[in-house]
C-alpha positions as a Python dict, from the first residue, in 0.01 Angstrom:
ca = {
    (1, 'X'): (0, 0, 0),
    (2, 'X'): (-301, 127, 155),
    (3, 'X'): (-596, 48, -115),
    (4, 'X'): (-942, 194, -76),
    (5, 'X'): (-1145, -31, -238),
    (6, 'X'): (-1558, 133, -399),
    (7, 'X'): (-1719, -187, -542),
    (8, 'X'): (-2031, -260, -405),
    (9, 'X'): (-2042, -581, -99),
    (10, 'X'): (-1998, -808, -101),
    (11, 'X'): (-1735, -848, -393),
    (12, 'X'): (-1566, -554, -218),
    (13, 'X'): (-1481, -754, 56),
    (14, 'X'): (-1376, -1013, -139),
    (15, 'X'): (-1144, -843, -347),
    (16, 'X'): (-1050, -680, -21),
    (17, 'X'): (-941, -1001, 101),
    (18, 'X'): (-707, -1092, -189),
    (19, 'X'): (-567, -706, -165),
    (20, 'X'): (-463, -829, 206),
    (21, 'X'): (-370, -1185, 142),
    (22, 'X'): (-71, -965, -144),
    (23, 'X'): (37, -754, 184),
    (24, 'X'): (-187, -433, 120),
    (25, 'X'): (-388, -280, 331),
    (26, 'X'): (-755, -293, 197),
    (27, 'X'): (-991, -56, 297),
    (28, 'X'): (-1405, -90, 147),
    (29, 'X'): (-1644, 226, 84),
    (30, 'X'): (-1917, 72, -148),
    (31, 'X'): (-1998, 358, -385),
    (32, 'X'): (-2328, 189, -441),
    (33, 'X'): (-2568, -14, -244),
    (34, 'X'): (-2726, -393, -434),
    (35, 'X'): (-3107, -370, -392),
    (36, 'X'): (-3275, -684, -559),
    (37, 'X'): (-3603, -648, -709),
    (38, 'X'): (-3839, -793, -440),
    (39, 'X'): (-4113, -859, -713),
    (40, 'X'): (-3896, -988, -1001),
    (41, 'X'): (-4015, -1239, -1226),
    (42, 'X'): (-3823, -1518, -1384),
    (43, 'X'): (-3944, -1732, -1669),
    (44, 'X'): (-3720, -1972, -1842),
    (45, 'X'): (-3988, -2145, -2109),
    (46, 'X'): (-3808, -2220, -2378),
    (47, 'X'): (-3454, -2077, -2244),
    (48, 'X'): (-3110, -2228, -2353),
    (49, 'X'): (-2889, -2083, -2137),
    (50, 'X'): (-2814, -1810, -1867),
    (51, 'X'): (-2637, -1453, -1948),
    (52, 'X'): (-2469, -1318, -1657),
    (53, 'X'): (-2295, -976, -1694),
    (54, 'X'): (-2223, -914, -1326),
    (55, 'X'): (-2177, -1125, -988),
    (56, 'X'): (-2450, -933, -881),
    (57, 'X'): (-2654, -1078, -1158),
    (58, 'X'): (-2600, -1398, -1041),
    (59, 'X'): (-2710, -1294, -688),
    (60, 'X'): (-3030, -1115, -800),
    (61, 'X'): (-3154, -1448, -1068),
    (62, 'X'): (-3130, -1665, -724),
    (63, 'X'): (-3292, -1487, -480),
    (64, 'X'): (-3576, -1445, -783),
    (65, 'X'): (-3593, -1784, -848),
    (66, 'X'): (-3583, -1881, -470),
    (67, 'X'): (-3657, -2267, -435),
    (68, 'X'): (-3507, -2328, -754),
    (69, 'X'): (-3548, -2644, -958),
    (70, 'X'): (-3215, -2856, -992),
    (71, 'X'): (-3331, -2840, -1400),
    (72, 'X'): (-3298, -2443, -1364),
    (73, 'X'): (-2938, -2505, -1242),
    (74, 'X'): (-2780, -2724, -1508),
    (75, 'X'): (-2889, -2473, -1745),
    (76, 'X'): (-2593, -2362, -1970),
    (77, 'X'): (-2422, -2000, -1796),
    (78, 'X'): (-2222, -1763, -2006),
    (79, 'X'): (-2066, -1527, -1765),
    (80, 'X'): (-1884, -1221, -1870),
    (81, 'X'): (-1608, -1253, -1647),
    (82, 'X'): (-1441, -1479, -1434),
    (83, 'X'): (-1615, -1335, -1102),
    (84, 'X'): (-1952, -1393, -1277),
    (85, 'X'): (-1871, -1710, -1329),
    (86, 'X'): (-1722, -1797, -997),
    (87, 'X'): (-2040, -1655, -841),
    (88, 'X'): (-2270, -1879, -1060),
    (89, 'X'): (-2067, -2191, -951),
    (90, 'X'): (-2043, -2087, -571),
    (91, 'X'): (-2501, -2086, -653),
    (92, 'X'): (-2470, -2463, -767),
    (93, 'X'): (-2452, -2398, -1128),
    (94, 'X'): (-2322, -2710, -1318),
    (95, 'X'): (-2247, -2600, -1669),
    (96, 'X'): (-2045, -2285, -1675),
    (97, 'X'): (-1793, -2017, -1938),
    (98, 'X'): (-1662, -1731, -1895),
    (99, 'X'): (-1611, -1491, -2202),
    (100, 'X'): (-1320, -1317, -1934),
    (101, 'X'): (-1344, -988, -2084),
    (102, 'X'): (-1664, -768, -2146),
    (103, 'X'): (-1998, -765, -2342),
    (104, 'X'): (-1805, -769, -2677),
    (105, 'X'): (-1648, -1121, -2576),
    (106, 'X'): (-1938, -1274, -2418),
    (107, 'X'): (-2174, -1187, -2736),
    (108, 'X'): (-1909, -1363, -2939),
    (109, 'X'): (-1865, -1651, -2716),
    (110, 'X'): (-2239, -1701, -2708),
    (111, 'X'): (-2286, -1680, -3082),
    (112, 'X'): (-1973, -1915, -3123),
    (113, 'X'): (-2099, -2206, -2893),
    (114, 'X'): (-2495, -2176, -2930),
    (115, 'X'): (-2725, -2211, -3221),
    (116, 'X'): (-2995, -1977, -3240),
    (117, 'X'): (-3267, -2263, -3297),
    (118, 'X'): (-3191, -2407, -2981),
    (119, 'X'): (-3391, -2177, -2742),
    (120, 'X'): (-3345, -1837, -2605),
    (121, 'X'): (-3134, -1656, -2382),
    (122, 'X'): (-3234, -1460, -2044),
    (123, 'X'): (-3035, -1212, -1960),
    (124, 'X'): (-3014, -1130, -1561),
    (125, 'X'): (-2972, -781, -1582),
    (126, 'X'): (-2958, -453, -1314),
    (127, 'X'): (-3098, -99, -1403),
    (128, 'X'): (-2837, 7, -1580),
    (129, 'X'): (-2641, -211, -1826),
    (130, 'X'): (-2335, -126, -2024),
    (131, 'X'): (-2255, -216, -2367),
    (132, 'X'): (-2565, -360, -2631),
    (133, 'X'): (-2553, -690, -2525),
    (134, 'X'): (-2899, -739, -2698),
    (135, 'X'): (-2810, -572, -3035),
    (136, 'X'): (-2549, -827, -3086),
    (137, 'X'): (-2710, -1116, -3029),
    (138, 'X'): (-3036, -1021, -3187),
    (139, 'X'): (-2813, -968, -3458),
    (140, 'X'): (-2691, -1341, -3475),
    (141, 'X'): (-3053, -1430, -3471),
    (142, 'X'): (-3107, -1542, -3100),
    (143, 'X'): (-3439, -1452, -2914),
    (144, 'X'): (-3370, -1230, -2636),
    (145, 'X'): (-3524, -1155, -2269),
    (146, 'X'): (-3374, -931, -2039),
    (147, 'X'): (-3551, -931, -1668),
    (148, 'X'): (-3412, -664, -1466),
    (149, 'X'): (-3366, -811, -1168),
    (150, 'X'): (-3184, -546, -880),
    (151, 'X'): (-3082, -201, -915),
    (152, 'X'): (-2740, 10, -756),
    (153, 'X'): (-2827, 326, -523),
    (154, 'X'): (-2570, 550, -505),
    (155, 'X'): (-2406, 668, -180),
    (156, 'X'): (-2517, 992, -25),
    (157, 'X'): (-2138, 1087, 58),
    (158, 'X'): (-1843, 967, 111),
    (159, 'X'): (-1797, 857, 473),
    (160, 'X'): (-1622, 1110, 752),
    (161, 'X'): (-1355, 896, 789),
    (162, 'X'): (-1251, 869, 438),
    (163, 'X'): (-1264, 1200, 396),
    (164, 'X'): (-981, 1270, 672),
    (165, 'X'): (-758, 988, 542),
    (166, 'X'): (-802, 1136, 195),
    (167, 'X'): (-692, 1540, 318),
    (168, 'X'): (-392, 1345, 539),
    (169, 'X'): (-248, 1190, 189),
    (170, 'X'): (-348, 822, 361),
    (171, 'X'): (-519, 648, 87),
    (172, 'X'): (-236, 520, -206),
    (173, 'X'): (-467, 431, -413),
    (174, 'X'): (-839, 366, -537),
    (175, 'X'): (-943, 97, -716),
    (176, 'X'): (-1267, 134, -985),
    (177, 'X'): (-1439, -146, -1186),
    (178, 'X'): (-1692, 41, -1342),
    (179, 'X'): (-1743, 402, -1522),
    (180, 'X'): (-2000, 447, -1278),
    (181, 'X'): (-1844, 405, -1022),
    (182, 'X'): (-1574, 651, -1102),
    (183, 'X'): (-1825, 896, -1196),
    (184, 'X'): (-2002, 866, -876),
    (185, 'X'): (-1664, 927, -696),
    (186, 'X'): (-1547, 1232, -914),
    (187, 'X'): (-1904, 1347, -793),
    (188, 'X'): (-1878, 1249, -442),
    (189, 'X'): (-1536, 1448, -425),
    (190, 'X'): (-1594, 1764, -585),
    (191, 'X'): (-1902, 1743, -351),
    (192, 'X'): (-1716, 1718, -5),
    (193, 'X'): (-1422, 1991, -160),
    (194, 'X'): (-1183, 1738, -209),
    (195, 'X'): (-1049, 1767, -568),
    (196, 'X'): (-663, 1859, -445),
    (197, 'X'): (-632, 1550, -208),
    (198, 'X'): (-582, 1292, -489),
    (199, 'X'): (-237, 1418, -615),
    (200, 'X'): (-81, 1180, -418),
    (201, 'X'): (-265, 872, -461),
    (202, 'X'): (-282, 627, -746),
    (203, 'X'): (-649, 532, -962),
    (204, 'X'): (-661, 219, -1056),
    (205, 'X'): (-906, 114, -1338),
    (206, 'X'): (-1049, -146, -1495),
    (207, 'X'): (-1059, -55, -1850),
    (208, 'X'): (-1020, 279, -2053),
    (209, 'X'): (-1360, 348, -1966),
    (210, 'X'): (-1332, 403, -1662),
    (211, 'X'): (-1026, 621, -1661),
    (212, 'X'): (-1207, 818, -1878),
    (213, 'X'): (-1422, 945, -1620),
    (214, 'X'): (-1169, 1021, -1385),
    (215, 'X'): (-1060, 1304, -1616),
    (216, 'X'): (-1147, 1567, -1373),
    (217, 'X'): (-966, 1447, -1117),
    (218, 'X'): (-597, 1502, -1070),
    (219, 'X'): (-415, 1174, -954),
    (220, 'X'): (-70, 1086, -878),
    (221, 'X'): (-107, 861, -1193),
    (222, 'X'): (-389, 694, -1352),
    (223, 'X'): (-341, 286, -1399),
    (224, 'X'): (-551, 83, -1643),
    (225, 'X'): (-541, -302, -1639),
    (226, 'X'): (-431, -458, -1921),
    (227, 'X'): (-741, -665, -1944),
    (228, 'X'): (-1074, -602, -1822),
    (229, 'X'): (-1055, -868, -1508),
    (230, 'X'): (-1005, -882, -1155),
    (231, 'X'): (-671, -1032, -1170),
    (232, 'X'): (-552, -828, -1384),
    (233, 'X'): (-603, -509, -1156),
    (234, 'X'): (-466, -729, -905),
    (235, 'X'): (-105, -741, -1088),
    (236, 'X'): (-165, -330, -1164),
    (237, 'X'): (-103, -284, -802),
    (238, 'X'): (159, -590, -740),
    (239, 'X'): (380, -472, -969),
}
């Protein structure tokens, strides 16, 4: 099957890579572009552990916190999914979770292993953040910091040469881990006049959420994962 792949790089490529190593035929066009915050600041005083809602988190905390103390990496992680979490170990981190789901299950695993006595939590956070992460475990009585750390640019427009594979019916299907992401590509299509070349081709979604913004698009069939992870999409398009 001939996937085309919109997650920003480099976790495009890497899901790209386990696309090919299940016999399709990956193709990446990042949707948005990483930019880390050059000025960030990180302060862990009095910090219990790490929240990491995206590998790109996980990316953007490092390259603040460049020159790192070994103390800053044994610091407890909560990651909200199992790339987070991969991510934070492939950085050196010793003491890692994974809620494998979305904000909902990592505010619950937080709240069921941490007390809120024992320090606060920084949360490693981009411009825009889905779900109220915050809310919930203010709620449970935890202190709070979120640092916004990098920010995603949209694309201009969708390359020239996706745009001829897409009017020659030579994508099978599109893969989207985010609502924003699928927004930006509804956009990006109606903007290059291709609304009619998706009847052929599969969408492939992470969670309800993101079908939902795919609504205006009309699509061979719409797929969602039966949980929000990367392996599950995986078995969406093995099966």
């Amino acid at each position: 099957m001939r996937v085309l792949v919109t997650r920003p790089r480099p976790d495009a490529e890497r899901f790209a890579e386990e696309l090919s190593a299940l016999g399709h035929n990956a193709q990446v066009e990042p949707l948005f572009e990483v930019v880390f915050h050059a000025d960030a600041k990180v302060d862990l005083t009095g910090v219990q552990a790490l929240l990491f809602t995206s590998a790109n988190g996980v990316r953007a905390f490092c390259s603040a916190l460049a020159g790192h103390r070994p103390e800053d990496l044994s610091l407890q992680v909560f990651a909200v999914g199992d790339a987070s979490a991969r991510t934070a170990a492939e950085y050196g981190f010793t003491s890692i979770e994974s809620a494998g789901g979305d904000v909902t299950d990592l505010t619950a695993l937080v709240t069921r292993r941490l007390e809120p006595a024992a320090g606060g939590l920084f949360h490693a956070a981009g411009s825009k953040v889905a779900g109220d992460l915050k809310g919930g475990l203010e709620a449970a009585g935890f202190r709070f910091h979120r640092s916004v750390l990098y920010e995603t640019r949209e694309a201009a427009g969708l390359s020239a040469g996706l745009q001829a594979q897409l009017r020659h019916g030579e994508i099978d299907a599109v893969t989207f881990f985010s609502p924003r992401t699928a927004g930006s590509f509804v956009r990006l299509i109606s903007a290059a006049g291709l609304e009619e070349t998706l009847r052929t081709s599969l969408a492939v979604c992470l969670s309800a959420a993101v079908k939902e913004r795919l609504e205006p698009l009309h699509w061979k069939s719409v797929l969602v994962a039966r949980e929000p992870t990367q392996a599950a999409m995986l078995a969406v398009l093995d099966r």
